[in-house]
C-alpha positions in Angstrom: -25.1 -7.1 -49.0 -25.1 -3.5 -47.4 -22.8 -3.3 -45.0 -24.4 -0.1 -42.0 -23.7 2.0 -39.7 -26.7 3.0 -37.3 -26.6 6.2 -35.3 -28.7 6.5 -32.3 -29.7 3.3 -32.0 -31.1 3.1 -28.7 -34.0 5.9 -29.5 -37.3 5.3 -30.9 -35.9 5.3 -34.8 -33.2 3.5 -33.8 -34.6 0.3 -32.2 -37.5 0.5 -35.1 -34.5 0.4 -37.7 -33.0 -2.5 -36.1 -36.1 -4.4 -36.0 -35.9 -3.8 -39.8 -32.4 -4.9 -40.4 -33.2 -8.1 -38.6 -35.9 -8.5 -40.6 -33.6 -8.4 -44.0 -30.4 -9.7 -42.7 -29.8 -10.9 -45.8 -29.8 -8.0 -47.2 -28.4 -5.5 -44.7 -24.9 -6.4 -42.7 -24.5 -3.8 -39.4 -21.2 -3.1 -38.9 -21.0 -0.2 -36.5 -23.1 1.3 -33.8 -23.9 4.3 -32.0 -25.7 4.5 -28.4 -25.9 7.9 -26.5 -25.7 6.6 -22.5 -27.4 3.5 -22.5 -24.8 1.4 -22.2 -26.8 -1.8 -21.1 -28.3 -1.7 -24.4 -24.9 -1.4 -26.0 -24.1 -4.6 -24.4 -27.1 -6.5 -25.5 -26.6 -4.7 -29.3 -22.9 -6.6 -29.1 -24.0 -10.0 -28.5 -27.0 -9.8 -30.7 -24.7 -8.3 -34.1 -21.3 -10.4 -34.2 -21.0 -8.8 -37.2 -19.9 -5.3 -35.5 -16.6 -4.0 -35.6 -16.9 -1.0 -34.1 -19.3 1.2 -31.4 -19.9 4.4 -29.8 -21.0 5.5 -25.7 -20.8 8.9 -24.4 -18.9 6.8 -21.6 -17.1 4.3 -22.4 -17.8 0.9 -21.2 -14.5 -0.2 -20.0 -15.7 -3.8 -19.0 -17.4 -3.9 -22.4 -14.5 -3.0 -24.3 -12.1 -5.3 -22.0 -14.3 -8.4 -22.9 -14.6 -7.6 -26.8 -11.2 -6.4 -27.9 -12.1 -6.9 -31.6 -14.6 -4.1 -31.5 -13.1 -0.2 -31.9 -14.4 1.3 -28.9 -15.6 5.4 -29.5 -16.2 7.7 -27.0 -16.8 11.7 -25.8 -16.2 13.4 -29.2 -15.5 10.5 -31.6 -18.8 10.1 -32.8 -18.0 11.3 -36.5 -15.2 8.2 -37.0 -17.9 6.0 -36.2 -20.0 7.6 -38.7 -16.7 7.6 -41.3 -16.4 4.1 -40.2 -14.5 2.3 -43.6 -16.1 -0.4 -45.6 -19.8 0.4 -45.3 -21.8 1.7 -47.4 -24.9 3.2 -45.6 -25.4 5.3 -42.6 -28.5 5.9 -40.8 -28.6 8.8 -38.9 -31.4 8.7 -36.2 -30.1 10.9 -33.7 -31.9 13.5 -31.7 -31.2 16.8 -31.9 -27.9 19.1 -34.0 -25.7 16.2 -32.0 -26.3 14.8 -35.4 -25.1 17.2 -37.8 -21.1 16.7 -38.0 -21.8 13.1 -38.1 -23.9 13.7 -40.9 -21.3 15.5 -42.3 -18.6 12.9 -42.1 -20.6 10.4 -43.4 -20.8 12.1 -46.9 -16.9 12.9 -46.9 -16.5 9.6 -46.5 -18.3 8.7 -49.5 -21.2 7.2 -47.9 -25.3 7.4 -48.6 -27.3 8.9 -45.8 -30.6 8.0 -45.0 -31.5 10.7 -42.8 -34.3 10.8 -39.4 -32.3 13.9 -38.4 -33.8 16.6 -38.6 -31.4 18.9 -37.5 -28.7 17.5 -40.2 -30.7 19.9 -42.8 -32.8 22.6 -40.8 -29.3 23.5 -39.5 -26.8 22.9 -41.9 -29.1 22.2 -45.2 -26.8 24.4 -47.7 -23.7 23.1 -46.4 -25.2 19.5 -46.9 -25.9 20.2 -50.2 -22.7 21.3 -51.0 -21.0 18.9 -49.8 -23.0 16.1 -51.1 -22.9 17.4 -54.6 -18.5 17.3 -54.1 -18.5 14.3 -53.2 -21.2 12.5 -55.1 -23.6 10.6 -52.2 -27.0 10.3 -51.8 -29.7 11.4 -49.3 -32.3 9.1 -48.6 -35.6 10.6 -46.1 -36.9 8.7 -43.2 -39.1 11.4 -42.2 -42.8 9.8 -42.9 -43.9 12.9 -44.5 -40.9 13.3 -46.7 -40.9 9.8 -47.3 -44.4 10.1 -48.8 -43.2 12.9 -51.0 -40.4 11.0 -52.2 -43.0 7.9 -53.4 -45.5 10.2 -55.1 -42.7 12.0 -57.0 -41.1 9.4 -58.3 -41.8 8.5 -61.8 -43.2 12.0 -62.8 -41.3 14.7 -64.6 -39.9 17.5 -61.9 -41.4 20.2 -64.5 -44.7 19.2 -63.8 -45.0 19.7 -60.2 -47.0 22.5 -58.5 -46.2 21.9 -54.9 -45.6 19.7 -52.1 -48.5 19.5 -49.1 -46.9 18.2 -46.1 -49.4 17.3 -42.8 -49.1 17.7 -40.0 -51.3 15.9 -37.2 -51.5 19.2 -35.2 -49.9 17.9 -31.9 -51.4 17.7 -28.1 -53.5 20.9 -28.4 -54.6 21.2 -31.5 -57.8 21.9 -30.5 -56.8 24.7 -28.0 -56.9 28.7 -28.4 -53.5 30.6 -27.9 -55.4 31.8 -24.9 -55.9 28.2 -23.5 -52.3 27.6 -23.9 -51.2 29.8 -21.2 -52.0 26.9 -18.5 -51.4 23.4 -20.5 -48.6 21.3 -18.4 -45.6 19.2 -19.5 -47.7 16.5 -18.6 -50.4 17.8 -21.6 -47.9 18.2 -24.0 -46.1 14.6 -23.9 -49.7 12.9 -24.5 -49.2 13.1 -28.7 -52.6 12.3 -29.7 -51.6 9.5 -33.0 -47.4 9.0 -32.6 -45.5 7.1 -29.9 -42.3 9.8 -29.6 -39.4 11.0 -27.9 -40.6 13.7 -25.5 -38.4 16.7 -27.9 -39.7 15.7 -30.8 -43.4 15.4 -28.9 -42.9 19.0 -27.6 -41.7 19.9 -31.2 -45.0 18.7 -32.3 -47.2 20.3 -29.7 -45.3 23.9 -31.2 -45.1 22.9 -34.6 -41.9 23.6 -34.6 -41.7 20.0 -35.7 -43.5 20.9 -39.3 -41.7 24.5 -39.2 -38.3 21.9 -39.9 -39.9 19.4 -42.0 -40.9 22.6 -44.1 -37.2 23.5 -44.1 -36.1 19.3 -44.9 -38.8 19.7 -47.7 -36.7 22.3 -49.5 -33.4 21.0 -49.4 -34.1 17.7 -49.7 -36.0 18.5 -53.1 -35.2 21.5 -54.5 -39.0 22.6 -54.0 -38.9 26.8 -53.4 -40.7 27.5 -49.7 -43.4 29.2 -51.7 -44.4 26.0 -53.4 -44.7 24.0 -49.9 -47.5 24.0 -47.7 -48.8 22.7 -44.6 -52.2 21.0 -44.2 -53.5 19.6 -40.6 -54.7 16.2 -40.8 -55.6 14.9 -37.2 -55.9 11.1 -38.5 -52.1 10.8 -39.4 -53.3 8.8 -42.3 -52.6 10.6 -45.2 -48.2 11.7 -44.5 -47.8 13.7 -47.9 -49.3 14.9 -50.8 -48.1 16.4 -54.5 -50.1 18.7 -56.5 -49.1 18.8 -60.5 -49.4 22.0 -62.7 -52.8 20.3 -64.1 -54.5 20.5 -60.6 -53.7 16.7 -59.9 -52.6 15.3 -56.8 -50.8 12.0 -54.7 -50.9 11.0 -51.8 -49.1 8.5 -49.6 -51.0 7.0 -47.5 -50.4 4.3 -44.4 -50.8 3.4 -40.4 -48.6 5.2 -38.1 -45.9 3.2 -38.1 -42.5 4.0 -38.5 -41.1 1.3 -39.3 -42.7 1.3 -43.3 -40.5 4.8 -44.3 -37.0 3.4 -42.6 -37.6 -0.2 -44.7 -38.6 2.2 -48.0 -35.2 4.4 -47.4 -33.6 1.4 -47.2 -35.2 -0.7 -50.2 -36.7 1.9 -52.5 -38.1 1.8 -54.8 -39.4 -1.6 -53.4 -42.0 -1.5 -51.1 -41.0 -4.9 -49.3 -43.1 -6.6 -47.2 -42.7 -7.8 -43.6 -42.6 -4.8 -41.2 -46.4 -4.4 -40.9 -49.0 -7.0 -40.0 -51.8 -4.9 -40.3 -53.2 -3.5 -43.7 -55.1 0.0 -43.8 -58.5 -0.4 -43.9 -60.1 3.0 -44.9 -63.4 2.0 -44.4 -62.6 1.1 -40.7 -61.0 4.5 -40.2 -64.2 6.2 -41.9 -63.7 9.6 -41.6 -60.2 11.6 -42.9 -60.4 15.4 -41.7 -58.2 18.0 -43.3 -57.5 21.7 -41.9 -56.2 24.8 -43.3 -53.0 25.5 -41.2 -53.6 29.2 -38.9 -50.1 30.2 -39.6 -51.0 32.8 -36.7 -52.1 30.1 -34.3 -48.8 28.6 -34.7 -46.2 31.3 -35.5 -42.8 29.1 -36.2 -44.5 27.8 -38.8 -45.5 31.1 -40.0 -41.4 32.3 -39.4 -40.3 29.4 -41.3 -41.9 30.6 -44.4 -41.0 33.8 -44.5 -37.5 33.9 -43.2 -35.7 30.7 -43.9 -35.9 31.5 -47.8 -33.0 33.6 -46.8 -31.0 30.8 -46.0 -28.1 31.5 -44.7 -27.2 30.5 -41.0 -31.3 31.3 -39.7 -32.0 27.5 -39.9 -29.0 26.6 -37.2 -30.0 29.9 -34.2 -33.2 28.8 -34.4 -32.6 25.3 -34.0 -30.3 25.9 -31.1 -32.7 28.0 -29.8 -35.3 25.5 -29.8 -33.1 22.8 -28.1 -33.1 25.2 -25.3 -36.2 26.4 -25.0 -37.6 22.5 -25.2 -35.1 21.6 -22.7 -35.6 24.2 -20.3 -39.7 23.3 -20.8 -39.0 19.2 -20.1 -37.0 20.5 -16.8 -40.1 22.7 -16.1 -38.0 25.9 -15.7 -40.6 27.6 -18.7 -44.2 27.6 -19.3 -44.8 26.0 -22.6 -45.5 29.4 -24.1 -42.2 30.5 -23.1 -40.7 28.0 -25.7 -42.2 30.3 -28.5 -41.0 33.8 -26.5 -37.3 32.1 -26.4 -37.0 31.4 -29.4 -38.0 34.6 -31.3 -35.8 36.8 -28.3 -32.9 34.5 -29.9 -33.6 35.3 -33.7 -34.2 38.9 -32.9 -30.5 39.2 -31.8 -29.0 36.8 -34.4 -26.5 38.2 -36.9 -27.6 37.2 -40.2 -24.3 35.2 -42.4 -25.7 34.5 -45.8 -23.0 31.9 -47.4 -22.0 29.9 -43.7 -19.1 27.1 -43.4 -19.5 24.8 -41.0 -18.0 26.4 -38.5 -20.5 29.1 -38.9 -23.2 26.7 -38.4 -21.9 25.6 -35.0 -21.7 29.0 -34.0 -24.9 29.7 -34.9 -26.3 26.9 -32.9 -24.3 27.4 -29.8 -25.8 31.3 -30.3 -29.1 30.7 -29.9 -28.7 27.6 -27.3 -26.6 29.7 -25.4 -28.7 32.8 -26.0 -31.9 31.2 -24.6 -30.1 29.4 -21.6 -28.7 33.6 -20.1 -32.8 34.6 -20.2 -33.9 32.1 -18.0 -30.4 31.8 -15.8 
């Protein structure tokens, strides 16, 4: 038995993850939790695991903790013990946003596998991952749907043989919509994601494409793939998450329903592809019609940033995700048009200074930059 620790359990991963533990709870033991500030859930996550030994609130519950003094109670800034929490063996990091990077972190120093629906982890910190991964000898698992589709097609076939990665992307809430028509679209617009049920950052991250501009970024450190050799297709039907290209002009792809709950069971039980998560089978002929696009890197210019800056590397990945944070939060308060998101976040990279080998302190600096950046041009 695996013995877990689930971060961010209370978000959309999260509760989709536990529905997948339950499912194999003969396989899968959890043994510590994270919630942000839903602490009612917390409550209800308690009674429903008595295997759990120890949890994590932004506020602590003291009438929780009073009535279950077994449990290690973590608070404010303690979120990386719980993710260094000793005899387990996996951690799941769904958390939202770079909140999730130092736990990340302290899950591989502690000798643990991460299976990974943070973005941020890599786009922010990928080199410093890496690094650390490789010193301490763990594994990285993808929960991503798209990277998850490029980890099934590539295994089994040589590494020499492959071309490039094509990652899709579904296009967001205004695909369909000139840069011109962008100029009046409302919060309201962007939240409706026409094929995914999301967390409204990661909807607004869609609606820029920001959202693909990481998962280009997660593409290359998760396998060694250059950015040249990774591009970006849209693919409205959300059908087909990934594909592979070979030198010989051959290509995979994964393909599946919209459902989330297939690439957190696969992360889990590669290379297995277990049953019971999904009721419903893909029936191509029902869905009739699969439409692919050439991505307009000029349409959507983070995408188009991405690619030609973040080979760089360096600390790029971390301003611009603090940037963004901003930027998206500042939109979801309704302080910024949705345009403005874009106009923040370049204003923050053009003042950036570049370090080319950072630590992790220069990563948190480089996210606090950009956040902070973005906050003084709207304050």
């Amino acid at each position: 038995m695996s013995n877990i620790v689930l971060l961010g359990a209370s978000g959309s991963i999260g509760t989709q993850t536990l529905e997948v533990l339950d499912l194999y709870h003969e396989e899968f033991c959890l043994k510590a939790v994270s919630v942000g500030k839903n602490t009612a859930f917390l409550r209800e996550l308690v009674e429903r695991y008595p295997s759990l030994e120890a949890v994590y609130s932004i506020e602590k519950d003291e009438e929780l903790a009073a009535a279950h003094p077994q449990l290690r109670y973590f608070s404010g800034e303690e979120l990386s013990e719980l993710a260094a929490w000793p005899r387990t063996d996996l951690v799941i990091n769904a958390l939202v946003g770079f909140v999730g990077f130092l736990p990340s972190l302290a899950a591989i120093r502690s000798g643990k596998d991460l299976a990974l629906a943070n973005k941020e982890t890599l786009v922010a910190g990928g080199e410093v991952i890496r690094r650390e991964m490789k010193k301490y000898g763990t594994k990285l698992y993808p929960i991503d749907s798209e990277h998850s589709a490029i980890w099934q097609c590539l295994q089994g076939n040589p590494r020499e043989d492959l071309k490039r990665l094509i990652i899709t992307a579904s296009g967001g809430s205004f695909r369909d919509k000139t840069r011109a028509e962008l100029k009046n679209v409302t919060l309201e617009d962007a939240l409706k994601h026409p094929t995914w049920s999301m967390g409204a950052k990661i909807t607004i991250d869609s609606a820029t494409m920001m959202n693909k501009a990481f998962e280009v970024m997660e593409a290359h450190y998760l396998f060694d793939v250059p950015y040249e050799q990774i591009d970006v297709l849209i693919h409205p039907q959300s059908i087909v998450h990934s594909l592979i290209e070979f030198r010989d002009g051959a290509q995979l792809a994964q393909l599946g329903l919209p459902d989330m709950r297939i690439p957190i069971l696969y992360a889990l039980r590669h290379p297995s592809h277990a049953a019971g998560v999904s009721s419903e089978s893909l029936d191509l002929a029902k869905v009739g019609t699969l439409e692919f696009r050439a991505m307009d890197y000029d349409r959507f210019p983070f995408l188009k940033a991405v690619k030609r800056i973040a080979p760089l590397g360096g600390n790029f990945g971390a301003v611009l995700n603090g940037a963004n944070d901003e930027a998206v939060s500042l939109f979801l308060q309704k302080k910024i048009s949705f345009l403005d998101i874009e106009k923040s976040v370049f204003a923050a990279l053009s003042k950036m200074e570049f370090v080319s080998d950072p630590d992790e302190a220069d990563i948190i600096a480089a996210h606090n930059f950009g956040r902070d950046t973005v906050a003084r041009m709207w304050n």
